[in-house]
C-alpha positions in Angstrom: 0.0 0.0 0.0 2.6 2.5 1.1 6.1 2.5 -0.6 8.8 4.6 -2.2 11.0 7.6 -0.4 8.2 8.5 2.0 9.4 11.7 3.9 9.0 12.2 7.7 8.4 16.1 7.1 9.5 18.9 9.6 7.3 21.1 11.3 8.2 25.0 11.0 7.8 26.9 13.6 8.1 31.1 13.2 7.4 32.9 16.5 6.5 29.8 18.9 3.4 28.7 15.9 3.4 27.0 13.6 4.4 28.5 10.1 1.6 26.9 7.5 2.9 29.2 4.5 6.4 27.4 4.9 4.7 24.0 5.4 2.7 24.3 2.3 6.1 25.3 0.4 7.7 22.3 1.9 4.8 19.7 1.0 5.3 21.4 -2.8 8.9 20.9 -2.8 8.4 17.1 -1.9 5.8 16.7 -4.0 7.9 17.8 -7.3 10.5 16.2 -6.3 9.0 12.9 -6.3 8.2 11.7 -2.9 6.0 8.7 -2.5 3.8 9.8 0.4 3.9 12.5 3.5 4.0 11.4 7.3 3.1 14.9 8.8 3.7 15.1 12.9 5.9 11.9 13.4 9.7 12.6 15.1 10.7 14.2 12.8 7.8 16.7 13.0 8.4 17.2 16.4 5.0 15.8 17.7 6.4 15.5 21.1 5.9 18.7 21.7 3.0 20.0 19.5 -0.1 20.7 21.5 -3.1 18.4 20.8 -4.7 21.4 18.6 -1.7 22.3 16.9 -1.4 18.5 15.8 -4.8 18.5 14.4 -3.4 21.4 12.9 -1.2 20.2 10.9 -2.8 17.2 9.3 -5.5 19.1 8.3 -3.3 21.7 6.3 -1.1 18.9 5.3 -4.2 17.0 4.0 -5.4 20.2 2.6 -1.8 20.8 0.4 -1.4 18.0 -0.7 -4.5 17.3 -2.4 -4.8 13.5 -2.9 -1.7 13.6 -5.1 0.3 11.8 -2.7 -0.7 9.8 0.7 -0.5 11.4 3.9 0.0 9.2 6.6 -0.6 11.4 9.9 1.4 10.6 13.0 -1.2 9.7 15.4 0.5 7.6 18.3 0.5 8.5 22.0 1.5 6.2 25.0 -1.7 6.6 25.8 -4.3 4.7 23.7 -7.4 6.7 24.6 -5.1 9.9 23.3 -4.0 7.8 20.2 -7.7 6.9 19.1 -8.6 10.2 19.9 -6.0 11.5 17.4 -6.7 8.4 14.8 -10.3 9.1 14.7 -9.4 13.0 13.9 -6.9 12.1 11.3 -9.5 9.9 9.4 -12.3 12.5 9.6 -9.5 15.2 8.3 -8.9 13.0 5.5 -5.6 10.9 5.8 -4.6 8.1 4.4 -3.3 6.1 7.0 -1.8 6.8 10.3 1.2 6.3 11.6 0.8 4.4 15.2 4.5 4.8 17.5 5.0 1.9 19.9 4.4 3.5 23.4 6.7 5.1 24.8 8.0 5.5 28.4 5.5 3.4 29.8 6.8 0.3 28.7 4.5 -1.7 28.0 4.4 -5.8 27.2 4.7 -7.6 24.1 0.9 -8.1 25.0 0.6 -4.5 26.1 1.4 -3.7 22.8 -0.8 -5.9 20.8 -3.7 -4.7 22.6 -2.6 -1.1 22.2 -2.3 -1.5 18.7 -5.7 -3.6 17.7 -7.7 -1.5 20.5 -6.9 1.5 17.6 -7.9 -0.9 15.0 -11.2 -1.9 16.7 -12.4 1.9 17.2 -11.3 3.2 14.6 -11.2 0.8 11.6 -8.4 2.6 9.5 -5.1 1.8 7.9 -2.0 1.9 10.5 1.5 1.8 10.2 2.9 0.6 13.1 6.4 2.5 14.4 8.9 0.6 16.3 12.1 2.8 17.5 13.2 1.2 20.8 15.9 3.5 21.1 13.6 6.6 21.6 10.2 4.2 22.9 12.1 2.1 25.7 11.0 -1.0 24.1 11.3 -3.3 21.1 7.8 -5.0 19.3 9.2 -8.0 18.5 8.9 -10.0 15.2 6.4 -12.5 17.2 4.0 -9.5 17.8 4.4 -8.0 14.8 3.3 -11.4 12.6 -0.1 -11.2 15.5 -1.2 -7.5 14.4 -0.4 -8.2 11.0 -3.2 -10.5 10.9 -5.4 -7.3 11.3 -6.4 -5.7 8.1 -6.0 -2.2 9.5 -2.8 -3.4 10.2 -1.0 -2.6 6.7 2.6 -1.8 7.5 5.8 -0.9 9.8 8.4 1.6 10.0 11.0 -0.5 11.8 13.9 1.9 13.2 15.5 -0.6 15.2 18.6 -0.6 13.5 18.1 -4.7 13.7 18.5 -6.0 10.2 17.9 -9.0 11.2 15.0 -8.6 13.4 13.5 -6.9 9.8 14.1 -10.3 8.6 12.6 -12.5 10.5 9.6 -9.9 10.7 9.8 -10.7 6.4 9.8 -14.4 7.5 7.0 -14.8 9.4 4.4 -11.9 7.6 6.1 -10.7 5.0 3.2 -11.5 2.6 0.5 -9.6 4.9 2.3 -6.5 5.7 5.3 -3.9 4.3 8.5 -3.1 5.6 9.0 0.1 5.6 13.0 1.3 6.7 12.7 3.7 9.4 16.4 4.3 9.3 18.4 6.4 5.9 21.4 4.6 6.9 19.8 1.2 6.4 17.3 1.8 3.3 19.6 -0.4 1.1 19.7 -3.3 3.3 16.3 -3.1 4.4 15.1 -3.1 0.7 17.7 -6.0 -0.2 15.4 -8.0 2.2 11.8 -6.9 0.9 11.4 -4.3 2.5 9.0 -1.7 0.0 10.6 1.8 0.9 11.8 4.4 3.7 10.2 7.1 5.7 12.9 8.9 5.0 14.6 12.3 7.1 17.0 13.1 4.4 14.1 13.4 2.5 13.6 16.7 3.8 16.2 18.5 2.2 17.1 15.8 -0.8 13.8 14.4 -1.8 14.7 14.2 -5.5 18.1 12.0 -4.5 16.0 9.9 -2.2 13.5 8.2 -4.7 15.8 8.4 -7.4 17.6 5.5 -4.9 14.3 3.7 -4.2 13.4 3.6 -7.3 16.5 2.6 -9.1 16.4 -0.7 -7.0 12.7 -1.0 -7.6 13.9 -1.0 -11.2 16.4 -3.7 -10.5 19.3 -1.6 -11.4 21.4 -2.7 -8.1 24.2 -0.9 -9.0 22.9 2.2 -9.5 20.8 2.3 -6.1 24.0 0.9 -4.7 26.1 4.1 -5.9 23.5 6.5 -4.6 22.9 5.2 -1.4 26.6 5.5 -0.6 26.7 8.9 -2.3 24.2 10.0 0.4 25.4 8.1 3.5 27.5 10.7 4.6 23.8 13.3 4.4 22.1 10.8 6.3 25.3 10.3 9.5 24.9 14.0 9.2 21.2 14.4 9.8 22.0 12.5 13.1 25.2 14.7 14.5 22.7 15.8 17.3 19.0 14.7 18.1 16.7 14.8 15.2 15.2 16.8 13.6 17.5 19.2 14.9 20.3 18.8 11.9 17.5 18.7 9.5 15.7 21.6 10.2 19.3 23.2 10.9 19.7 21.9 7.1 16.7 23.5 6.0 17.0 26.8 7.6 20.5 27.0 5.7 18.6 26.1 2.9 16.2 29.4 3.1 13.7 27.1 3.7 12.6 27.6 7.4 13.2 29.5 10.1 15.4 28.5 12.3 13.4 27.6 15.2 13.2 24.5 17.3 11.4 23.1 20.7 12.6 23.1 23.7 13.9 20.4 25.1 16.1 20.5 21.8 18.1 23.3 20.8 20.2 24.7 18.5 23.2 22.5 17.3 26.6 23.3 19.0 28.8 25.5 17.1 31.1 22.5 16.4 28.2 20.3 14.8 27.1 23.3 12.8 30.3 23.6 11.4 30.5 20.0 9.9 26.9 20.5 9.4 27.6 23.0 7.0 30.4 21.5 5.7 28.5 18.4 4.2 25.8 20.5 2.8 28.2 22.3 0.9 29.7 19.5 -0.4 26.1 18.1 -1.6 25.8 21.9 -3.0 22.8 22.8 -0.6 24.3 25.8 0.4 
């Protein structure tokens, strides 16, 4: 259902709101530049600290740009499942696509914690998810075993898996690989994740090298292994530099340098050191960004 570069979009802020005339130019610049689908307010869009109006917020004026040219699948996960139906129900009304469902976070729940989590959503609001598993940010790993169990739910249509576990994407591709996608939830991994099946990346680099990032997809999609091969390792060193700090700090650092953005983050993050902006900039130049 969902494949290709898939970009995990920023959120602009300008004067603590949200900017909507820089969104929409953002959701135009991916959208000529060939990106697959849209995941407004996931980590990279700062949803951690958006308000519950300002996420509403921006899925409806990223439903609104984009127009049904491309999917849009709206971050709508919480570690709290009343709050993530809540925000599923909204993004179905608003007109998503899908949804984009983060394993809870901080709570830590079970491997059955989770499955309930997950096909609670499913059974009030009957809607496609794409399940999110980032243990390094969440506290803890869905495992393959629980994966195959909600992939038995036809809501239940794929996963961004940002585990950095290539072979726990594997096994996943062993045991449902025919009833749900694999989606890369890591730049650094694309390659390897689509040498096993996987379908595609929701993708940070994205952001500020949309064209570059399909172009790689769908060379492989293409079969051309070489050439996927030679862009993926011409953009490795983008993608280490997206993570010299916490994302989406280097990337909306990036885009800001780009004449893009503003420059403006939430706190808890901050702006990059003056070190890390240094060979920030450095890498951009070489890739001609700035």
């Amino acid at each position: 259902m969902f494949e290709g570069s898939i970009v995990a979009i920023v959120t602009p802020f300008k004067d603590g709101k949200v900017d909507e005339e820089a969104f929409r130019e953002l959701i135009e610049f991916q959208i000529e530049n060939g990106t697959s689908a849209i995941v407004p307010c996931g980590t990279t869009g700062e949803s951690a600290t958006l308000d519950f109006e300002e996420h509403k917020k921006v899925i409806e004026i990223c439903v609104d740009a984009v127009k049904k040219r491309v999917p849009v699948i709206a971050g709508a996960g919480a570690n709290n499942t009343k709050e993530a139906i809540e925000l599923t129900a909204f993004a179905k009304e608003a007109g998503a696509d899908a949804t984009l469902q983060v394993v809870p976070y901080y709570n830590k729940p079970t491997q059955e914690g989770l499955y309930l989590h997950f096909s609670t959503i499913a059974k009030e609001v009957p809607f496609p998810q794409v399940l999110y598993n980032i243990p390094g940010r969440t506290g803890v790993n869905m495992l393959p075993q629980t994966v195959a169990r909600l992939a038995e739910l036809k809501e239940i249509v794929a996963i961004k898996e940002a585990s950095g576990n290539l072979v726990q994407m594997a096994e996943i591709m062993n045991l449902a690989g025919d009833k749900i996608t694999l989606i890369s939830g890591d730049d650094t991994l694309t390659l390897p994740v689509l040498s096993i099946g996987g379908k595609g990346v929701i993708s940070v680099i994205a952001n500020i090298v949309p064209k570059e990032t399909a172009e790689m997809v769908k060379l492989w999609k293409q079969g051309d292994v070489d050439g996927a091969k030679n862009m993926y390792l011409k953009l490795l060193p983008l993608c280490q530099a997206m993570f010299y700090e916490t994302n989406p700090i280097p990337v909306k650092t990036a885009l800001s340098l780009m004449g893009k953005i503003t420059e403006e983050i939430r706190l808890p993050l901050c702006p990059m050191s003056p070190a890390n902006l240094e060979r920030l900039k450095n890498v951009l130049k070489q890739y001609n960004l700035i």
